[in-house]
LUMTOR-748052 format. One line per field, with one value per residue: residue number from 1; residue in one letter; x negated, y, z negated of N, C-alpha, C in turn. Coordinates in pm, 1 decimal, decimal comma. Example, Ala and Ser with C-alpha at 12.3 -4.5 7.8 and 13.67 -1.06 7.14 Angstrom:
# LUMTOR-748052
num	c(1 | 2)
residuo	c(A | S)
n.x	c(-1319,0 | -1285,0)
n.y	c(-569,0 | -225,0)
n.z	c(-780,0 | -708,0)
ca.x	c(-1230,0 | -1367,0)
ca.y	c(-450,0 | -106,0)
ca.z	c(-780,0 | -714,0)
c.x	c(-1320,0 | -1290,0)
c.y	c(-330,0 | 3,0)
c.z	c(-780,0 | -787,0)
END
This chain:
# LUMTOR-748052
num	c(1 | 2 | 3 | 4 | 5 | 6 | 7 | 8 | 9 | 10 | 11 | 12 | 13 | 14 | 15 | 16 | 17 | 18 | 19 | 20 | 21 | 22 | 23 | 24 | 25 | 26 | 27 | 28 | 29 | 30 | 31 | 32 | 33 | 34 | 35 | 36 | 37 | 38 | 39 | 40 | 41 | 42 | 43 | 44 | 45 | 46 | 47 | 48 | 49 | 50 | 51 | 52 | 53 | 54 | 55 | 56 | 57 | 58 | 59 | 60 | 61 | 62 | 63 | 64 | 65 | 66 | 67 | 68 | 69 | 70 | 71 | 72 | 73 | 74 | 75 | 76 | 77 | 78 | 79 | 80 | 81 | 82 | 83 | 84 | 85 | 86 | 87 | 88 | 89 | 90 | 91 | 92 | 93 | 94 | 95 | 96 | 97 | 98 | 99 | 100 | 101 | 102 | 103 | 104 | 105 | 106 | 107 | 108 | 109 | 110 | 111 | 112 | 113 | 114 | 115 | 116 | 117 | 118 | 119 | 120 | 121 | 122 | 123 | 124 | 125 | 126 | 127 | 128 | 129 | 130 | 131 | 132 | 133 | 134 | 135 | 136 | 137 | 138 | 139 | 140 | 141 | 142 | 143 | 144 | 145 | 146 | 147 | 148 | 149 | 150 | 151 | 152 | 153 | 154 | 155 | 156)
residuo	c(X | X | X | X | X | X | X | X | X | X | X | X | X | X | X | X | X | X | X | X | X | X | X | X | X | X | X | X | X | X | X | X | X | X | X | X | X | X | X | X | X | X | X | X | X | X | X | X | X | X | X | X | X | X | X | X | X | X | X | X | X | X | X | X | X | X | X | X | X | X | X | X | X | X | X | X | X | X | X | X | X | X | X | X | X | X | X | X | X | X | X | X | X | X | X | X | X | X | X | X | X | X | X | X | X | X | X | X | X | X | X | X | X | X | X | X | X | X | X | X | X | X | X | X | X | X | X | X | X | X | X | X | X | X | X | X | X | X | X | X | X | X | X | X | X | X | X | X | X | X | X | X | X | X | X | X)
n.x	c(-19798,6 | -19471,7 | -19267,2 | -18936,0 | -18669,0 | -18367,6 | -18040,2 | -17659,5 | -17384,4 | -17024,5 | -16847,5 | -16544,9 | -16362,7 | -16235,1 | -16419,8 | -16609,4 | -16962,1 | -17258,5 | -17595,0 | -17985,7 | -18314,3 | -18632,9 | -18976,0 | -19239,0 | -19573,4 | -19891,5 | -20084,9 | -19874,1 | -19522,4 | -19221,3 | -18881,1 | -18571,1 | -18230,8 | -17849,5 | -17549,6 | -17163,4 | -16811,4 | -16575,1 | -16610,8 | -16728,2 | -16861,1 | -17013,5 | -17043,1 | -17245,6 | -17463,0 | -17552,1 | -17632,7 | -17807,5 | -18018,9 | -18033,9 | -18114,4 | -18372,5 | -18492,2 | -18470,3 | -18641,1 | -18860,2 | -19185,3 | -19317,2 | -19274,7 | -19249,4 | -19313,7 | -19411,6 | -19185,8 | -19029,9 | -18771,9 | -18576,6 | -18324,3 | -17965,2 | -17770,3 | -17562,8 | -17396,4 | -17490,2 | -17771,4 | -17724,5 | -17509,1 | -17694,7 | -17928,9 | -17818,6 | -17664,4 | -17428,1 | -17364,8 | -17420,2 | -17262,2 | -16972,1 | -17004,8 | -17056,2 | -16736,6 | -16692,0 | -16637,6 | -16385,0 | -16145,1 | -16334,0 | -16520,4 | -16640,0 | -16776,1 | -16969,6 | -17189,9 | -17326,3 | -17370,8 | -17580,4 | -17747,2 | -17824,4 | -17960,9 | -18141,7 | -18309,8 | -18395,5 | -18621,2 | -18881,9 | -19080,4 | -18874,5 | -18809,4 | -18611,8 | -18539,1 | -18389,1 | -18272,8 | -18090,2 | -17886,2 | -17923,4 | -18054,8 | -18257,7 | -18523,0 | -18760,0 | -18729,7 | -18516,1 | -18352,9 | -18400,6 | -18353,0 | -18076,2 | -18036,1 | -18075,4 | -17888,8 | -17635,4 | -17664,6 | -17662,3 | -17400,6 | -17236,9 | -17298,2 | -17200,1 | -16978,1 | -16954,9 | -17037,6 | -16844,6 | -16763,7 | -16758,4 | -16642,5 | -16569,1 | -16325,7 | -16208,5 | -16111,7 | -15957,9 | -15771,8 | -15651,9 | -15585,8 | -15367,5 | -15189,9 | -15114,0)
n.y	c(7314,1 | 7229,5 | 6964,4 | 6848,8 | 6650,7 | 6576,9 | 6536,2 | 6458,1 | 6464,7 | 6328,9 | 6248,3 | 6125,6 | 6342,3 | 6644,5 | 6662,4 | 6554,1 | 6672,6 | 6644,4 | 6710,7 | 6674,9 | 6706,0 | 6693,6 | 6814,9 | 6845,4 | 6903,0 | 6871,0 | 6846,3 | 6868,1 | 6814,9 | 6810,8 | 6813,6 | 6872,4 | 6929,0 | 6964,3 | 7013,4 | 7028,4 | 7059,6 | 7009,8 | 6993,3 | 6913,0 | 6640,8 | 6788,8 | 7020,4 | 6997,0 | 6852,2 | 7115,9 | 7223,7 | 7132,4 | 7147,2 | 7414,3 | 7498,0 | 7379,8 | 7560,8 | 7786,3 | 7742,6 | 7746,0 | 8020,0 | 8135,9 | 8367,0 | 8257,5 | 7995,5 | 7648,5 | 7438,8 | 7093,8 | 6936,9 | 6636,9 | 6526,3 | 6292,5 | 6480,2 | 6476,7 | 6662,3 | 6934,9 | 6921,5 | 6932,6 | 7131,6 | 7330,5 | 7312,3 | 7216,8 | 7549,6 | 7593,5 | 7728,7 | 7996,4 | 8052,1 | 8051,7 | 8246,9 | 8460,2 | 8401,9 | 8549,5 | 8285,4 | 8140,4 | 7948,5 | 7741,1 | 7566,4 | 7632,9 | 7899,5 | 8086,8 | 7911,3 | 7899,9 | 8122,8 | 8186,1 | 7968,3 | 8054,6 | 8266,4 | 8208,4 | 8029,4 | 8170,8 | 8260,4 | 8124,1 | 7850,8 | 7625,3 | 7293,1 | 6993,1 | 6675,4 | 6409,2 | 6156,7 | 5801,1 | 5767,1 | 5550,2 | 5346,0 | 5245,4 | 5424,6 | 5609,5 | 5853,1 | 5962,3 | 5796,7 | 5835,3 | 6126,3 | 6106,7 | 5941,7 | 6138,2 | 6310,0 | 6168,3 | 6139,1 | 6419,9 | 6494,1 | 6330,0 | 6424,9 | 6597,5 | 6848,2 | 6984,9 | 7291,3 | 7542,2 | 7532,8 | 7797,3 | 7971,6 | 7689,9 | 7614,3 | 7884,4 | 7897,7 | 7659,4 | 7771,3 | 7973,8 | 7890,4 | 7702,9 | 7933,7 | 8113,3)
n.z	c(-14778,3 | -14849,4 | -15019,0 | -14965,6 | -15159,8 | -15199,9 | -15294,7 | -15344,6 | -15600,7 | -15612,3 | -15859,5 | -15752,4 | -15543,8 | -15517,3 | -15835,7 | -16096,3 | -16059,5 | -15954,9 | -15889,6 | -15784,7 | -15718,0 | -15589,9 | -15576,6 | -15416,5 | -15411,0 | -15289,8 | -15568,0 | -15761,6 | -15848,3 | -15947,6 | -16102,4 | -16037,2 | -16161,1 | -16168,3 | -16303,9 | -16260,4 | -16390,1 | -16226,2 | -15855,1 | -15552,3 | -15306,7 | -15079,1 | -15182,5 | -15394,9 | -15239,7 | -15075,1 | -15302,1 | -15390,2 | -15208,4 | -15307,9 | -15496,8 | -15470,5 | -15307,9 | -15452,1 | -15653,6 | -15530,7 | -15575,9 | -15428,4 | -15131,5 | -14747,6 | -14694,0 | -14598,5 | -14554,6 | -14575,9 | -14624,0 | -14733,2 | -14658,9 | -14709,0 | -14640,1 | -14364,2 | -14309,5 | -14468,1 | -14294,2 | -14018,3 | -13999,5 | -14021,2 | -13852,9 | -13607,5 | -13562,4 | -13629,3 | -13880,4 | -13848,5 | -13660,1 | -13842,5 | -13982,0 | -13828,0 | -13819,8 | -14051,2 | -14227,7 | -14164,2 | -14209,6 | -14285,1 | -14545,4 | -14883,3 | -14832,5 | -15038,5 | -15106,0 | -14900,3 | -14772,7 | -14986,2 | -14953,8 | -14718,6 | -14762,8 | -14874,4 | -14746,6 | -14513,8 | -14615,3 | -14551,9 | -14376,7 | -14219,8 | -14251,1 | -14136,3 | -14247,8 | -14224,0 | -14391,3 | -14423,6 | -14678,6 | -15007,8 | -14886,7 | -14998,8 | -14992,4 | -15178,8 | -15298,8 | -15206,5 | -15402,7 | -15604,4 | -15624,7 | -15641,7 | -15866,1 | -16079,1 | -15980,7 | -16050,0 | -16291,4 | -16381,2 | -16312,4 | -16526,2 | -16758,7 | -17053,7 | -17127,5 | -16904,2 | -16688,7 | -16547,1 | -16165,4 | -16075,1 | -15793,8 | -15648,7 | -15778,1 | -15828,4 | -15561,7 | -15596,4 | -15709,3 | -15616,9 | -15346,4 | -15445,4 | -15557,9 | -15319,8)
ca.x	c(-19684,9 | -19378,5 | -19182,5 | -18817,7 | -18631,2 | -18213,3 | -17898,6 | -17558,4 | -17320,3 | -16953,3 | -16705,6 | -16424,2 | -16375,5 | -16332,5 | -16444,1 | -16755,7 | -17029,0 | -17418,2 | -17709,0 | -18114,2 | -18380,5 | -18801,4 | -19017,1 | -19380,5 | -19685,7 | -20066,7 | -20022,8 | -19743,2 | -19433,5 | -19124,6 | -18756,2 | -18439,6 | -18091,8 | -17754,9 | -17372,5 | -17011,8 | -16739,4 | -16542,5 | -16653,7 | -16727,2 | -17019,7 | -17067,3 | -17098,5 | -17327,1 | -17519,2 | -17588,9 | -17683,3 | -17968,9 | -18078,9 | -18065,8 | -18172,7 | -18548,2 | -18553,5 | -18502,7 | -18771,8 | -18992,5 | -19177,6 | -19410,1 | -19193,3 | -19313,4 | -19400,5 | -19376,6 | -19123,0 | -18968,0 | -18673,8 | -18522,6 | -18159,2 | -17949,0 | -17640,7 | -17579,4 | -17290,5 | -17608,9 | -17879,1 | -17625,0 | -17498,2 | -17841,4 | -18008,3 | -17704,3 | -17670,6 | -17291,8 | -17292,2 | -17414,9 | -17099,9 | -16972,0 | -17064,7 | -16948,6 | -16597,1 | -16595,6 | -16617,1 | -16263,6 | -16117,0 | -16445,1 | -16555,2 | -16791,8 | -16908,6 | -17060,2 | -17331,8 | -17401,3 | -17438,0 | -17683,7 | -17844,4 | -17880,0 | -18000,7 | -18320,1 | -18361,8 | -18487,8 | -18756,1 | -19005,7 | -19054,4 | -18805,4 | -18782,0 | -18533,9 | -18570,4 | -18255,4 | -18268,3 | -18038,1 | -17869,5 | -17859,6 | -18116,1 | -18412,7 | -18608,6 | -18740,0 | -18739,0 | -18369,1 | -18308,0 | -18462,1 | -18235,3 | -17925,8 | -18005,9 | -18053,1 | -17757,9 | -17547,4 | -17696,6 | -17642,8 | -17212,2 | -17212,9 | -17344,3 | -17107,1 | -16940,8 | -17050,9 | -16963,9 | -16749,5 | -16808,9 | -16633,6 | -16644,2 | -16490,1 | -16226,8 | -16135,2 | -16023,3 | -15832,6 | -15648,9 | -15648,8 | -15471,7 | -15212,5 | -15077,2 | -15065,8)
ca.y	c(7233,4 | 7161,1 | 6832,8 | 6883,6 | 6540,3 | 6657,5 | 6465,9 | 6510,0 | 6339,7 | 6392,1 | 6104,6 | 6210,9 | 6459,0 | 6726,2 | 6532,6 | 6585,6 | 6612,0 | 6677,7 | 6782,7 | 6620,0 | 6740,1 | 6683,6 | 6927,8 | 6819,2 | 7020,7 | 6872,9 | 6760,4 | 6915,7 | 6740,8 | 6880,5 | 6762,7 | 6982,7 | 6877,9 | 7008,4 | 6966,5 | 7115,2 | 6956,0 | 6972,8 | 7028,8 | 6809,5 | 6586,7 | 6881,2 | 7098,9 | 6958,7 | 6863,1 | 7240,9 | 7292,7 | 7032,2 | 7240,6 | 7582,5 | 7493,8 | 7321,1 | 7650,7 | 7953,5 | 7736,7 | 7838,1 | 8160,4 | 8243,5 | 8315,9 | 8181,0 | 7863,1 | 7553,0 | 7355,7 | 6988,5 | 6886,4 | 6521,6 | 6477,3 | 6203,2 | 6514,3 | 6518,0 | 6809,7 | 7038,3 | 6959,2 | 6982,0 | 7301,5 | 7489,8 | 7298,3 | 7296,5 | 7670,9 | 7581,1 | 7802,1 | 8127,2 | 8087,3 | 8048,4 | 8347,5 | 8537,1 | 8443,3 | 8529,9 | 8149,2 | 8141,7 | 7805,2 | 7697,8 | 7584,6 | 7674,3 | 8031,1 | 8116,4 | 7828,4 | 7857,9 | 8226,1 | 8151,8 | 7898,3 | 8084,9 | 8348,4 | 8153,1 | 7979,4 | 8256,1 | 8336,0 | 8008,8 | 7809,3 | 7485,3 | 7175,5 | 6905,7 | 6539,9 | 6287,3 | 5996,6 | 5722,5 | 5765,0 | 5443,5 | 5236,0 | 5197,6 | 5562,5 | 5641,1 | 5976,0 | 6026,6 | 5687,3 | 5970,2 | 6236,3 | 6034,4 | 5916,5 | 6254,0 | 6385,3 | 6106,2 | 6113,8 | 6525,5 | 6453,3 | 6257,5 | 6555,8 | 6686,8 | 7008,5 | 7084,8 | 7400,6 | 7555,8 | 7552,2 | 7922,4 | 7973,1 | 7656,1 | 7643,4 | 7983,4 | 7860,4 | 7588,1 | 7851,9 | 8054,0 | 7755,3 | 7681,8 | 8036,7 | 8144,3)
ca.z	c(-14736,9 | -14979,5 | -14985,7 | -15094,4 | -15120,9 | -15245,5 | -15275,9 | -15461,8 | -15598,1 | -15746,2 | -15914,9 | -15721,2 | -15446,6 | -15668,6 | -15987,1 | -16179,1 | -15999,8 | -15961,9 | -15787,1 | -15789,6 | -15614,5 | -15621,0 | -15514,6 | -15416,7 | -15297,1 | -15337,7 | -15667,8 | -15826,7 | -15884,4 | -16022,6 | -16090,1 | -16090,1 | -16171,0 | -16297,8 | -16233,0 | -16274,6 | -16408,6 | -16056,0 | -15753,3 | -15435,6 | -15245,9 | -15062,4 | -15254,3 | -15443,7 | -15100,0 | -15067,1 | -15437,4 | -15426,8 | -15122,5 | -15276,5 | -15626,7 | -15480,8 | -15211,6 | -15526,7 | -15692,3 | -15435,2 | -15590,5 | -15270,3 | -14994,4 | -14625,9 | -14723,4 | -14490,2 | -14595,6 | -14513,2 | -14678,1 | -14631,9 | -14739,8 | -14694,5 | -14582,5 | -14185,8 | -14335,4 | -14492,4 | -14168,0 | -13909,9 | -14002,4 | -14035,7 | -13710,4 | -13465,4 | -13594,2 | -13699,9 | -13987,1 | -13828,0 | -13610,1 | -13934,6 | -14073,4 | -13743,4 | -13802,6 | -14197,8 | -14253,0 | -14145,9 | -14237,0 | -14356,9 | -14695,6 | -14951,3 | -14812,4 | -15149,0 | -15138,2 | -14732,4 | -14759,6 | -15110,1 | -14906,7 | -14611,3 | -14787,1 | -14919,6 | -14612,1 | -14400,3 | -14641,0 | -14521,4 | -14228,2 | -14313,3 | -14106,5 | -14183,5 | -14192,6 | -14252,8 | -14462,3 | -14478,8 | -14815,1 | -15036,0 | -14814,8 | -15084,6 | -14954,5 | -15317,4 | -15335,0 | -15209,3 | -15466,5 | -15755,7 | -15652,1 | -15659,9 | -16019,2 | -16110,5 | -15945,9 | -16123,6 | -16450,7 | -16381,8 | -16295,2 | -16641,7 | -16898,1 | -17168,4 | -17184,4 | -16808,9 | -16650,2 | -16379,3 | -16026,7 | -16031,9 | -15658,5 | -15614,4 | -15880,8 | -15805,7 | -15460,9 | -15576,8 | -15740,8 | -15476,2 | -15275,3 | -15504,3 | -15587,0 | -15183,1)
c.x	c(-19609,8 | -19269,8 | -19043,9 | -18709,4 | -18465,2 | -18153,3 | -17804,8 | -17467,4 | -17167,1 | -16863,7 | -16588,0 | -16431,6 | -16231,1 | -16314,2 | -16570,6 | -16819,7 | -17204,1 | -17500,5 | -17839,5 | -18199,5 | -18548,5 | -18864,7 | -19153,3 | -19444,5 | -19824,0 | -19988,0 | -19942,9 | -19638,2 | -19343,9 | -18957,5 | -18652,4 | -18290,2 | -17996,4 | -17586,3 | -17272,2 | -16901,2 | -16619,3 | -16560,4 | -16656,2 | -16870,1 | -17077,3 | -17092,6 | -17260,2 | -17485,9 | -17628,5 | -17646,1 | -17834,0 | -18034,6 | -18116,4 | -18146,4 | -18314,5 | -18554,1 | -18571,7 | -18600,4 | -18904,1 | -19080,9 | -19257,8 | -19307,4 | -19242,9 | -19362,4 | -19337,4 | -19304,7 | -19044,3 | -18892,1 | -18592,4 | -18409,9 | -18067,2 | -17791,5 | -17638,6 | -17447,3 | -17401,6 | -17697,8 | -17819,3 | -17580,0 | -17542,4 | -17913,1 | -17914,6 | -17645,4 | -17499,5 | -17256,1 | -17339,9 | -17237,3 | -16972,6 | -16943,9 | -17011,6 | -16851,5 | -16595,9 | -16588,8 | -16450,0 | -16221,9 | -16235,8 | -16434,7 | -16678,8 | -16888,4 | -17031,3 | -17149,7 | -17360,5 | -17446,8 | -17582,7 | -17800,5 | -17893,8 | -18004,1 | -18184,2 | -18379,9 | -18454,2 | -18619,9 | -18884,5 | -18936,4 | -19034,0 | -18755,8 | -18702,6 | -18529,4 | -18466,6 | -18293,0 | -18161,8 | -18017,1 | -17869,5 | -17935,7 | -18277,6 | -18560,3 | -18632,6 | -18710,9 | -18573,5 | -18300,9 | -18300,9 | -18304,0 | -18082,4 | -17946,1 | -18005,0 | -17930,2 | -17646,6 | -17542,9 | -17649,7 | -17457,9 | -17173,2 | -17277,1 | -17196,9 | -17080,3 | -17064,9 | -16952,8 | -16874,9 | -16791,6 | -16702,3 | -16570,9 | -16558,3 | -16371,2 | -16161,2 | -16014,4 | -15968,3 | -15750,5 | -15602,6 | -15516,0 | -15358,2 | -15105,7 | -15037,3 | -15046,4)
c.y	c(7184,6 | 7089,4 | 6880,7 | 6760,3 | 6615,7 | 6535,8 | 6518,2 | 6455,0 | 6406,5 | 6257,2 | 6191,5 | 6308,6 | 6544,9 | 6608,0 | 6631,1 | 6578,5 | 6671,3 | 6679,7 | 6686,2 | 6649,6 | 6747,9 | 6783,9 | 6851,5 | 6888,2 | 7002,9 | 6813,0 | 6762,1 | 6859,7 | 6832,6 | 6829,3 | 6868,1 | 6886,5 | 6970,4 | 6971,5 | 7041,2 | 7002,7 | 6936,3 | 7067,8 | 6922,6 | 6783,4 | 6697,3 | 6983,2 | 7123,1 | 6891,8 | 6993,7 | 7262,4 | 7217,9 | 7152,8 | 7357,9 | 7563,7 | 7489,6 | 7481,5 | 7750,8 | 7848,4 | 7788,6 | 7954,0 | 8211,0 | 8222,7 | 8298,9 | 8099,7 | 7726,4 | 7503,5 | 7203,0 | 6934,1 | 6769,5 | 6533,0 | 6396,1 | 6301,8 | 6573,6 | 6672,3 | 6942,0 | 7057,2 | 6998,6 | 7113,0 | 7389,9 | 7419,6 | 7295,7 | 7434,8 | 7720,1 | 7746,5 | 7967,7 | 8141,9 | 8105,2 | 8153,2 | 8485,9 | 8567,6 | 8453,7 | 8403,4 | 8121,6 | 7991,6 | 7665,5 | 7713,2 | 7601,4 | 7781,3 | 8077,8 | 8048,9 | 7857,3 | 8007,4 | 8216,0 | 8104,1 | 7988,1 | 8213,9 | 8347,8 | 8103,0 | 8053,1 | 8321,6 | 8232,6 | 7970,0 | 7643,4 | 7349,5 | 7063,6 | 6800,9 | 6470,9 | 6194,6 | 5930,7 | 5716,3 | 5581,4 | 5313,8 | 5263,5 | 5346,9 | 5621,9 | 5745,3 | 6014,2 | 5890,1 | 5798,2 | 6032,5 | 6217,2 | 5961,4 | 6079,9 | 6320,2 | 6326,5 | 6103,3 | 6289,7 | 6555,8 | 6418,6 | 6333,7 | 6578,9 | 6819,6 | 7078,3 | 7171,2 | 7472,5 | 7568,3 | 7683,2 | 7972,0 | 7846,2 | 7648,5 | 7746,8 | 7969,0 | 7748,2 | 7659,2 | 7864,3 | 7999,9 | 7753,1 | 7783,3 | 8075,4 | 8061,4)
c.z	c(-14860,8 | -14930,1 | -15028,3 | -15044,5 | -15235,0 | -15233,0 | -15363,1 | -15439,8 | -15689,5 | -15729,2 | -15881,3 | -15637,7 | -15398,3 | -15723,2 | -16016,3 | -16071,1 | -16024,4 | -15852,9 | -15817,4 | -15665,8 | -15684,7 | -15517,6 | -15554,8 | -15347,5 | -15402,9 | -15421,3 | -15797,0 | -15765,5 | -16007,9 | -15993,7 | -16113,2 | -16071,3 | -16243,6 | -16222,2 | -16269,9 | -16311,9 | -16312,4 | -15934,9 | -15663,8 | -15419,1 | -15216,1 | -15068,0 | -15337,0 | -15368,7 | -15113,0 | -15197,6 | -15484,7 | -15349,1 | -15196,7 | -15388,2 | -15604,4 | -15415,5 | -15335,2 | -15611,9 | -15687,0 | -15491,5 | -15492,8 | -15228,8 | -14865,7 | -14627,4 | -14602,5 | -14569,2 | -14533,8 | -14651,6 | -14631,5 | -14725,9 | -14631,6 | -14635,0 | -14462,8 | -14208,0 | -14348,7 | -14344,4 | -14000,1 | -13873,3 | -13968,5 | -13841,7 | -13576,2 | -13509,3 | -13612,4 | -13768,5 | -13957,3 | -13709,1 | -13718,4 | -14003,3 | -13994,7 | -13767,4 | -13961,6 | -14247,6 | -14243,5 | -14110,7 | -14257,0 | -14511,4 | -14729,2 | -14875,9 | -14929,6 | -15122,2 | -15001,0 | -14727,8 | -14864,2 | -15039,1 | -14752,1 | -14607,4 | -14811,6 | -14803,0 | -14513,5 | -14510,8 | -14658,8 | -14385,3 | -14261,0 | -14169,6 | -14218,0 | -14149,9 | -14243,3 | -14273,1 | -14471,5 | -14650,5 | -14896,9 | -14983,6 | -14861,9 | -15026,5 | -15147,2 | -15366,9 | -15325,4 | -15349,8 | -15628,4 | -15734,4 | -15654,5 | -15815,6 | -16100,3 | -16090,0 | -16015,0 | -16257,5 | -16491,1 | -16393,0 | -16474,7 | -16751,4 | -16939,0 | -17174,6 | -17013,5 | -16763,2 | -16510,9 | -16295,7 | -16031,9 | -15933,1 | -15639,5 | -15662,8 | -15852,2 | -15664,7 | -15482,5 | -15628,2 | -15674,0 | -15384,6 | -15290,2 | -15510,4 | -15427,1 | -15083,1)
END
C-alpha cells in the first residue's frame, strides 16, 4: 500500500508556480517537488499527481492519494476526462498532463481521498510548502505545453 499526499500552487493564475508531493509505503518516505515559471493551480494540481505516480517503479500497486483538488479527483472518479478524451479534449484544458496522468494511472489500483486544503491536515500542509517554496526557485523553467497555448491563443 502507497500513500500519495499532492498539492500545487501558482502566484498568479498563470504566474509561477509549483508542485509537492510525499510518497509513503511501510517505512519509506520520500519528497518530490518542482515548478515552472508560468503556469496555473491546475496545472500544477495534476503535476503533483503525475510526478508521485511515475515515481512508482512496480506497476499494480495499491495506491491512495489525498489531494486537496476536487478539479484532479472529480475528473478521474466522475470519469469526466475519458469523455474528455472522446471529444479530443475539445474546449478543455491541459490535455498534455491528463493524458500523462492518465497514462500512469491505469498502471495500479488508485483510490482517491479529498482533503480540505489549508485546514491543518499535515501532510497536504507539507505539500503546499513544498509546492510554494517550489513557485519561488530561480531561473525556473517552461511549462512548454502550456505556454505554447498561450501562444497558440493569441496568434488565432
Amino acid at each position: 500500500m502507497i500513500e500519495i499526499f499532492t498539492d500545487g500552487a501558482s502566484s498568479g493564475n498563470p504566474g509561477p508556480g509549483g508542485y509537492g508531493t510525499i510518497l509513503r509505503s511501510g517505512g519509506h518516505y520520500k519528497e518530490l517537488s518542482g515548478g515552472f515559471r508560468k503556469t496555473t493551480n491546475n496545472r500544477m494540481e495534476l503535476m503533483a499527481v503525475i510526478s508521485a505516480l511515475e515515481a512508482i517503479k512496480k506497476p499494480n500497486q495499491t495506491v491512495t492519494i489525498y489531494s486537496d483538488s476536487r478539479y484532479v479527483i472529480d475528473a478521474i472518479e466522475k470519469k469526466w476526462v475519458y469523455g474528455w478524451i472522446k471529444k479530443g479534449f475539445k474546449d478543455k484544458k491541459n490535455k498534455d498532463l491528463w493524458l500523462r496522468l492518465i497514462s500512469v494511472y491505469s498502471q495500479h489500483q488508485i483510490r482517491f481521498v479529498w482533503v480540505k486544503g489549508h485546514a491543518g491536515h499535515p501532510e497536504n500542509e507539507r505539500c503546499d510548502e513544498l509546492a510554494v517554496a517550489a513557485a519561488k526557485q530561480a531561473n525556473l523553467p517552461l511549462d512548454v505545453f502550456f505556454e505554447a497555448e498561450i501562444l497558440k491563443d493569441k496568434l488565432f
